[in-house]
Each structure stands twice: as C-alpha cells, then as structure tokens.
NUROLO-784896 format. One line per 8 residues: their letters; for each residue x, y, z of N, C-alpha, C. Coordinates in steps of 0.02 Angstrom, whole numbers. Each point is the difference from the previous one (the first is absolute). Layout:
N
a> X/Y/Z/X/Y/Z/X/Y/Z  ... $
END
This chain:
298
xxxxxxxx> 277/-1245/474/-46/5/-55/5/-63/-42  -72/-55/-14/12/-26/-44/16/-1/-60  65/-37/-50/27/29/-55/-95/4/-33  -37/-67/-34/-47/29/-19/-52/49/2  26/43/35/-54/69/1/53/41/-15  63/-9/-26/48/52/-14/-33/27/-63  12/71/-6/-22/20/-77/96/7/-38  6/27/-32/57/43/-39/35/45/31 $
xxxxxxxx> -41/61/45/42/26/41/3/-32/69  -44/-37/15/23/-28/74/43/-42/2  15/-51/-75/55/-69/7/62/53/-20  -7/51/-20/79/48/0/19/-10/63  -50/41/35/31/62/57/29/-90/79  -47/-50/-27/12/-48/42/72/-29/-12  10/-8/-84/73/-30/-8/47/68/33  7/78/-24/37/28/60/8/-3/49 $
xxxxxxxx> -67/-17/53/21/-13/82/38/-61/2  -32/-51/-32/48/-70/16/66/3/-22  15/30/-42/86/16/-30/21/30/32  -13/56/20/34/51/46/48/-10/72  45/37/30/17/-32/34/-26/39/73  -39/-44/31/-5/-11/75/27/63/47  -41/51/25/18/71/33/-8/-51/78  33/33/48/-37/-13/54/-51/50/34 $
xxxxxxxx> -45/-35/48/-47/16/4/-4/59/71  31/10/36/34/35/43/-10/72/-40  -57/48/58/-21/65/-1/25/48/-35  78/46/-47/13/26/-7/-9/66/-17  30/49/-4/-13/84/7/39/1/-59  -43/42/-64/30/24/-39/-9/70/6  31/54/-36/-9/46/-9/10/59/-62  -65/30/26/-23/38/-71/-21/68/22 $
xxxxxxxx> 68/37/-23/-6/56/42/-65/54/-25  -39/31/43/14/10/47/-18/-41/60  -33/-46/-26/-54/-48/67/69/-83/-18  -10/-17/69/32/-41/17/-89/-77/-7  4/-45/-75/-30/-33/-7/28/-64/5  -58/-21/54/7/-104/48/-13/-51/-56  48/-9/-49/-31/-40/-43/24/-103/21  -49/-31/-10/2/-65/7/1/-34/-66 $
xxxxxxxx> 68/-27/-15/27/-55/-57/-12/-60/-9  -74/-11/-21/2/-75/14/-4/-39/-67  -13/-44/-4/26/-54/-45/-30/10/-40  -91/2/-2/-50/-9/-31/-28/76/-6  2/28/0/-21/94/20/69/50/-4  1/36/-52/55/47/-9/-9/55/36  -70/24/12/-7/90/17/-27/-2/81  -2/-52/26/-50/7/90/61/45/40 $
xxxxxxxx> -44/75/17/45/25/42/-69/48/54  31/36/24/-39/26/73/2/74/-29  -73/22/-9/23/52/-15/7/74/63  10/-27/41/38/30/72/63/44/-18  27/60/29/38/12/12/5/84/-38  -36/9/-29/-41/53/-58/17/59/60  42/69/3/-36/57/24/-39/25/-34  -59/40/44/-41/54/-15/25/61/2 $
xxxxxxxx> -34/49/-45/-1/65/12/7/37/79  -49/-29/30/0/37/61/60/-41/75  31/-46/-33/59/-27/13/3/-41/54  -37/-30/-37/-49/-71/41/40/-51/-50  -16/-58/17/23/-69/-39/-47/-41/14  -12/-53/-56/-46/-47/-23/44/-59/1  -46/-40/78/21/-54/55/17/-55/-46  65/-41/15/-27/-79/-40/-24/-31/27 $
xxxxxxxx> -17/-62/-21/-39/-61/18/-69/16/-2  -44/69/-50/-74/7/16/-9/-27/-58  34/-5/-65/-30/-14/-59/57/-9/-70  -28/-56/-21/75/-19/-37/-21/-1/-72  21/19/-54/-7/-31/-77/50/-49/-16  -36/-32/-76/30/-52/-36/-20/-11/-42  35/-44/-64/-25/-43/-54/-45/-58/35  -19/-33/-36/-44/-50/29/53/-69/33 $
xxxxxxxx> -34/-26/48/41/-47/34/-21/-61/-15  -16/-9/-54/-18/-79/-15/19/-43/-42  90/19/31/41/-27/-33/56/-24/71  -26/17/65/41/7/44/25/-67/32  51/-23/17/43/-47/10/9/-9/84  16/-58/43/-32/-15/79/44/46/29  63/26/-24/31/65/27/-10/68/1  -25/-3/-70/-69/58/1/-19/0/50 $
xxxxxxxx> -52/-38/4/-60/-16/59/19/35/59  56/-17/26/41/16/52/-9/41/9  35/68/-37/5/65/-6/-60/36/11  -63/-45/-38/-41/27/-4/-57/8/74  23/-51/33/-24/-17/43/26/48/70  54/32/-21/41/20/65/-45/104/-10  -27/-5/-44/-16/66/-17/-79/5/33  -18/-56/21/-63/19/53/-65/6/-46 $
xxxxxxxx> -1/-8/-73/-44/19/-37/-80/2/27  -62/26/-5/-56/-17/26/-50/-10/-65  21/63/-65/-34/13/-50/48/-5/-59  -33/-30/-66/39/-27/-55/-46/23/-54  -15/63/-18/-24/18/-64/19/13/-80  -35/-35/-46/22/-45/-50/-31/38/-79  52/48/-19/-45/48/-40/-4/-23/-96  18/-78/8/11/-27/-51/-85/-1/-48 $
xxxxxxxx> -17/-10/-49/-53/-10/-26/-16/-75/9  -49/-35/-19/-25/-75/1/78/-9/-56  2/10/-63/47/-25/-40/53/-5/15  45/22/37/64/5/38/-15/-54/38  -14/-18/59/-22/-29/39/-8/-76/-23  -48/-10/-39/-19/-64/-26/71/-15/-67  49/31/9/37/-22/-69/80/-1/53  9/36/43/50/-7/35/-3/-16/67 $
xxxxxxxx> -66/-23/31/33/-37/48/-69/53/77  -16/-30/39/-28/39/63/69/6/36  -16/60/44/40/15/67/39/-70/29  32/17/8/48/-60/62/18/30/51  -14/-18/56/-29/49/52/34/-62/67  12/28/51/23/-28/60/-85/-27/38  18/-65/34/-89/-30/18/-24/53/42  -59/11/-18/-45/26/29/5/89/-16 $
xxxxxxxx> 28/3/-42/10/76/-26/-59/-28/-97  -35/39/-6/-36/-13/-57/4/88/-35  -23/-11/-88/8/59/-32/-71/11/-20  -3/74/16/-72/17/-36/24/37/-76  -63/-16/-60/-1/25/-55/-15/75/23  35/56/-38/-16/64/1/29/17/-68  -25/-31/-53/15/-8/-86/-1/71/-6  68/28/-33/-13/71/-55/32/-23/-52 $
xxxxxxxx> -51/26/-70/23/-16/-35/71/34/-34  26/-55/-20/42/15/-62/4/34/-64  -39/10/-15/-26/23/-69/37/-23/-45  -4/-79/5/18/-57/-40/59/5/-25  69/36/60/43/-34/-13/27/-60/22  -25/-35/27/25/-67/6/-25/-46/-48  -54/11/-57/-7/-44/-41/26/31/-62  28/77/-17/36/31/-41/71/-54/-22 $
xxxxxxxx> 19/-4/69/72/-15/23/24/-70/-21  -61/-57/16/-23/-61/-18/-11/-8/-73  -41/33/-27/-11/7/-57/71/3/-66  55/53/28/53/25/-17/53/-78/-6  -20/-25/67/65/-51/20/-25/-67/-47  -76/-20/-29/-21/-62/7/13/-2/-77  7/52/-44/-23/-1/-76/65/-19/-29  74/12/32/60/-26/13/25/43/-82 $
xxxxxxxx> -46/49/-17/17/15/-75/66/51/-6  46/25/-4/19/54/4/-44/66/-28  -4/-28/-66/-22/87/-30/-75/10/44  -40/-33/29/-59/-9/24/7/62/58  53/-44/57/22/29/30/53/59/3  14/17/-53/31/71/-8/-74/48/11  -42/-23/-43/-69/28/-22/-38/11/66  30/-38/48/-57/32/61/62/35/66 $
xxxxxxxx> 61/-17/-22/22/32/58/48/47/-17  32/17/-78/35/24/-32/-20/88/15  34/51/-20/6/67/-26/-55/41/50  13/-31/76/-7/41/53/-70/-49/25  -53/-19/-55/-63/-49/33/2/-22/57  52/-42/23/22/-15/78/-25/46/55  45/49/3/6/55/19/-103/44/1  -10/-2/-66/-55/35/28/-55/-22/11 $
xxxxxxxx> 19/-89/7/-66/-14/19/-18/-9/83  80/-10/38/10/7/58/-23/81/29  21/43/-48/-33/73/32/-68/0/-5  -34/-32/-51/-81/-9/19/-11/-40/75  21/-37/4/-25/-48/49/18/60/66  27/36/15/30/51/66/-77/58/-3  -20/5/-85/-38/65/-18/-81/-28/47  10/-67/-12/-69/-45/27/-17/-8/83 $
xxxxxxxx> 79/22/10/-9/-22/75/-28/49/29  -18/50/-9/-39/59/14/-64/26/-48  -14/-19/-46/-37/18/-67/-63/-52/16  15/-94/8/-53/-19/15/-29/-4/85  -89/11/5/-43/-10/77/55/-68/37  7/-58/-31/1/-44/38/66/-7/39  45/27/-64/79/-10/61/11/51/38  -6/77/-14/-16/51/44/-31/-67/107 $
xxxxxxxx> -61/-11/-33/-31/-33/49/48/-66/42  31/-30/-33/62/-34/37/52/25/27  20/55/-28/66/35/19/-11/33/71  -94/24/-5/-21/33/71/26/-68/36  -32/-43/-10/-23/-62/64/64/-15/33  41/13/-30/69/-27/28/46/62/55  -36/80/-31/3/49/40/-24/-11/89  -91/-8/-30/-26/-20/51/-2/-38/57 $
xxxxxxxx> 45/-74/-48/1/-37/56/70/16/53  46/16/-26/62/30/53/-19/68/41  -50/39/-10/-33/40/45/-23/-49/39  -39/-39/-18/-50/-16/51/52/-61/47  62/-19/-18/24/-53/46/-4/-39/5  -77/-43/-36/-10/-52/24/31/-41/-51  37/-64/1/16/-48/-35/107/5/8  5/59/27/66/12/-8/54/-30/59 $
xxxxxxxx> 83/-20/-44/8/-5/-50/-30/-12/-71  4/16/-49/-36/-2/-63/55/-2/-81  -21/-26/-42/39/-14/-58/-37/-5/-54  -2/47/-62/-25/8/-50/61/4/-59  -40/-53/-67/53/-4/-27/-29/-8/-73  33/2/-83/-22/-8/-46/35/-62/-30  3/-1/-79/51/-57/-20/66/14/5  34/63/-12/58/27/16/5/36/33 $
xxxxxxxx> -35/17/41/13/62/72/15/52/-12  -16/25/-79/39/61/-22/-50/42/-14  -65/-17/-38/-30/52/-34/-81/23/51  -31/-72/-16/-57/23/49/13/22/100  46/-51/-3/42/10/98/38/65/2  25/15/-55/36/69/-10/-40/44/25  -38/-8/-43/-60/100/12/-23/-20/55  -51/-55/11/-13/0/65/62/52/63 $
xxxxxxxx> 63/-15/5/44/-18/30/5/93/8  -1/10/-52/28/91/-17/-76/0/1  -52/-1/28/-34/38/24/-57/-9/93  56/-48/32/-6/-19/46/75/48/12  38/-16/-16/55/59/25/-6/87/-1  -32/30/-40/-36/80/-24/-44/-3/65  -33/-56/-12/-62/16/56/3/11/56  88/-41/32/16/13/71/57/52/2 $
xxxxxxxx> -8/58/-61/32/64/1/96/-12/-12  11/-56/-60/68/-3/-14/-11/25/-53  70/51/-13/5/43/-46/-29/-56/-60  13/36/-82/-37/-38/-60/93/-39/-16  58/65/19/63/-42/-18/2/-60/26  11/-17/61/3/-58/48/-56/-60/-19  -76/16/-26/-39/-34/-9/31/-49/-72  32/58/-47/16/-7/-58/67/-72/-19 $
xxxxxxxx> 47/29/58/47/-63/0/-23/-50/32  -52/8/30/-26/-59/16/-13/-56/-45  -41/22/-48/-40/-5/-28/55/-57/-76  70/57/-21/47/-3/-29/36/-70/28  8/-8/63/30/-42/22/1/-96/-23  -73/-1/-13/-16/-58/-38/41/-24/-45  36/51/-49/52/-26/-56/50/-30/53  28/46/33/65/-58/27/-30/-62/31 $
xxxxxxxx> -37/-18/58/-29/-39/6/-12/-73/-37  -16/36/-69/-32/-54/-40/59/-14/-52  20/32/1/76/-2/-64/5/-59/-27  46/-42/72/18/-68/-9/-50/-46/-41  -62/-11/53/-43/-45/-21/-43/10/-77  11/73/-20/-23/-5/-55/43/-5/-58  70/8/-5/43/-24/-30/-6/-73/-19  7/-32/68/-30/-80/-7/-32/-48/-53 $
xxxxxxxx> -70/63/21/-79/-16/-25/15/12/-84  44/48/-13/21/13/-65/44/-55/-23  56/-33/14/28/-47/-19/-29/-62/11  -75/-11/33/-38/-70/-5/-38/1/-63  -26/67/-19/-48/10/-59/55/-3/-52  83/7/-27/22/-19/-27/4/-50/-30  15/-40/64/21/-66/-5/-74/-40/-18  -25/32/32/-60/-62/-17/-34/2/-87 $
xxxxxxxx> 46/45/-32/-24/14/-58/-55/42/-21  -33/40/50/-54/49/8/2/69/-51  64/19/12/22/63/-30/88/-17/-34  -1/25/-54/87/5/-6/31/45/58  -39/54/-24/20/65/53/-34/3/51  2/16/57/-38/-17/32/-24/103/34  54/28/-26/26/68/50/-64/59/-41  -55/-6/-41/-52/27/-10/-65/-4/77 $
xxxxxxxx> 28/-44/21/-37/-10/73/31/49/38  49/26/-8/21/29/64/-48/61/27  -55/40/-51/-21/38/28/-74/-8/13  -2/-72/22/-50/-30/14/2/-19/70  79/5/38/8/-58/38/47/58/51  13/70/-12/8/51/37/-36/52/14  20/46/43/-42/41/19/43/74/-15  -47/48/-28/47/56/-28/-37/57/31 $
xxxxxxxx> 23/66/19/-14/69/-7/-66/16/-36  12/-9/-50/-57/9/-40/-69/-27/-6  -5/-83/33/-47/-34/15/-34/32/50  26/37/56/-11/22/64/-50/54/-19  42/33/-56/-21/64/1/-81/2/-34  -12/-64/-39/-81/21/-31/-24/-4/45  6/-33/62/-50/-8/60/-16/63/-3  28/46/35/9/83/36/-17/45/-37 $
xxxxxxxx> -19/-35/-68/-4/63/-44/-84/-36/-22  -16/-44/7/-73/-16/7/-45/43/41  44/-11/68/-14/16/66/-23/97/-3  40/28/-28/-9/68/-23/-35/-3/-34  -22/-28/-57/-54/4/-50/-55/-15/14  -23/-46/48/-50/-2/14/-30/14/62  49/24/96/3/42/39/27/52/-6  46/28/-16/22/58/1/64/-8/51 $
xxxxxxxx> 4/-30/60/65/-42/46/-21/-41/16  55/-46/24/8/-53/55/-50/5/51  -4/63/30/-44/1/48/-88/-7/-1  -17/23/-69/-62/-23/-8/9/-74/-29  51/-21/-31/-3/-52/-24/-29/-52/69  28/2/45/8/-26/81/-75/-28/16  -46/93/-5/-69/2/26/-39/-21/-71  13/36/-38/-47/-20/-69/-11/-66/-39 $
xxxxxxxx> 62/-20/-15/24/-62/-36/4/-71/38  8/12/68/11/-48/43/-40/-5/63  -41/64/2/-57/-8/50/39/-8/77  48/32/8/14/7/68/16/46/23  -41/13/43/-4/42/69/58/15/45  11/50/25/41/32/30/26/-33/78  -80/-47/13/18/-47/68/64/-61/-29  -27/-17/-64/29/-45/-33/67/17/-21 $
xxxxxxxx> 45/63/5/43/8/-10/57/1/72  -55/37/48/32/0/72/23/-64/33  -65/-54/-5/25/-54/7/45/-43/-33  8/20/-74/64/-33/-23/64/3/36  -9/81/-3/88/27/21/-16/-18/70  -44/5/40/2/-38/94/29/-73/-18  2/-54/-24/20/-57/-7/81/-9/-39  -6/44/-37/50/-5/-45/70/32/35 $
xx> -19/53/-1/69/26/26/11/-2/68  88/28/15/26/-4/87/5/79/5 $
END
C-alpha cells in the first residue's frame, strides 16, 4: 500500500504489521474446540483461514480447500504470496465499500488471480473509526467511543446485515456461488475478517446444517486470531500520537457474543427463523441449498 493513500487507521494497522515479528508462513492447524480450524499466519493478514473442517448435524463435515475467509490482503508480503498461491485460489471476493478500498490499498493478489467488488456496507464504521482516530482529541474521542458507544454502534452494523435489501443480496451471492461451483477455490474477505466475513461465514456454515454452537465459535474465533495484530495496531496509534489511550478501540476491533446475537434476533423479527430467513430474506431456493451442501461437504 502506498504510504500516501494511508488514512489514520490504515498508517496504524501498517506500522503494526511492519513492527511485528515475522510468523512463518507454513499451513498450520489450530484448534478450537469443537472444530479443528486451518488457520494461515501470514505477515500481512491476521484472520485467512479455511473454513473446512466444521461437522454437521447429520454428521457430515465441511471439506477444506472449497472456501476460505480473511481480512483484506492488501497488505500481503512475496511470502504471503506464496501461501497464497499454494491454496489454488480461483475467486477473491472483496466486501469492502469504495471508501475502504480507495484509503487502504486494492487486493494484492498472486498474477493472474484478480478481486471482484461485492461492497456491503459498513454502516459507516470505517469512517466512525477514522473519524475517532484523526481528531487526536481525547475528550472528543471519549465522546464517540466512551460509555458503551463503541460497542453499540458495532451491534447496529450486525442489526444491518440483515435489516438492509442490499447486503441481505451479497450475503446470498456468496451462498450461491459455492452451490453453484463455479469459480472454486474461492475467498471472501472484509477489512478485518471479523464482522461482515463473520456472518457471511455463520451463515454459510447453518446453511450446510452445522449446529448454531460450532457456527458460533467459529465465528468467536477471530479474537484469538486477531489478538496479536491488533494489540500492535493499538500500540502504532499510540505511538503515533493518535490516541493517549488507545484501548476504547477495543470494541471496535473485536468480535463479541452479543454482536452476533443482533443478527439472529433481526432475523426473528423480521422472518420468524433462519429458515425463512434462507428463502425470504435471501431468495434461495431449496436447489440452492442442495447444491451448496453437494459441493461443500464429504
């Protein structure tokens, strides 16, 4: 990423990767019981893992290598590349808005692998967040992230992911396209791989009949994941004089129980279940479900 297109949070999160020290890049198995999750440590990307390995209810398992999440990779380093390259990728979907995008950087992608835009919005937390970091005020920033604000402006943004036509309509496409096969391997990802890649993630997992627990630590798993690198990202916005404190971010920059839960409770309020949510909210068909789980699972 060129430094001049860095904003406030992107020249943070960039001085953490460059400070940080160097993971190798070599496949590893972490685990998070109850699912045994393939997560990949790379230099430039905290959260890229496979979300393979998931049992179902009917006690089936969800294959790796069909479909991977992540934070955005356009920060990724020629060893990156590597890694990234050994994963066979075919499809790279990019659920950032134009503003993300144009302030941190396009995809960095192995040749001849390219990213398509499939923008959901944020509901402007990434210029909330910006906003918070750039005014460098304290009391300013007590005032927008202080006495829970953080916190509930992130549970709006989960309430949206089901509440507004248009991301409903992305969340399908990404259903659809791992039914339908074509483009796969495949990789869909946000700015932190946590919130919009999340739900996606827990509801590509429901859909191929994994319990809501298993979907749930999935989902949870992002904090360890991201721990390190956002610790980092917190001691660059220190240092760089951004924030005194920097730890009012923290519930900006994790993923909680509770965030999860406005999704599901939208989802009831305005289907009644998951399962109309599926046909109603997301416009897919029952072929569209068969073919998921035919591709997906062994």
């Amino acid at each position: 990423m060129d430094v001049p297109r860095r904003t406030f949070l992107g020249a943070a999160a960039a001085v953490a990767v460059t400070t940080g020290t160097a993971v190798t890049a070599a496949p590893p198995v972490a685990s998070a019981s109850p699912t045994t999750i393939r997560h990949f440590p790379l230099r430039g990307a905290a959260n890229l893992r496979d979300l393979g390995g998931c049992p179902t209810r009917s006690g089936r398992q969800v294959g790796y290598g069909r479909v991977y999440r992540s934070d955005a990779p356009n920060r990724l380093t020629p060893d990156d590349l590597v890694t990234l390259d050994g994963l066979g990728l075919r499809t790279v979907l990019d659920y950032r808005i134009p503003l993300e995008v144009d302030s941190d950087g396009a995809d960095i992608l192995c040749p001849g692998l390219g990213s398509t835009s499939h923008s959901i919005t944020d509901s402007g937390l990434y210029a909330y967040t910006k906003d918070a970091l750039s005014c460098a005020d304290p009391v300013r920033q007590r005032q927008l992230l202080g006495d829970g604000k953080a916190a509930e402006f992130l549970t709006g943004v989960y309430r949206a992911f089901v509440t507004v036509a248009g991301n409903r309509a992305r969340f399908a496409e990404v259903l659809r396209a791992l039914a339908s096969g074509d483009g796969l391997p495949l990789l869909y990802h946000c700015t932190s791989g946590k919130d919009r890649t999340g739900w996606a993630a827990y509801l590509v997992l429901l859909a191929l009949g994994v319990p809501e627990a298993t979907a749930r630590e999935d989902y949870l798993a992002s904090n360890t994941f991201r721990a390190a690198a956002d610790a980092r990202t917190r001691e660059g916005i220190k240092a760089a004089g951004m924030m005194e404190n920097p730890d009012p971010l923290i519930p900006l920059r994790e993923v909680r129980a509770e965030y999860l839960d406005a999704a599901p409770a939208e989802v009831r309020k305005g289907y009644g279940c998951l399962r109309a949510h599926f046909t109603d909210g997301l416009g897919l068909d029952s072929r569209t479900v068969d073919g998921l789980r035919e591709r997906m699972l062994l």
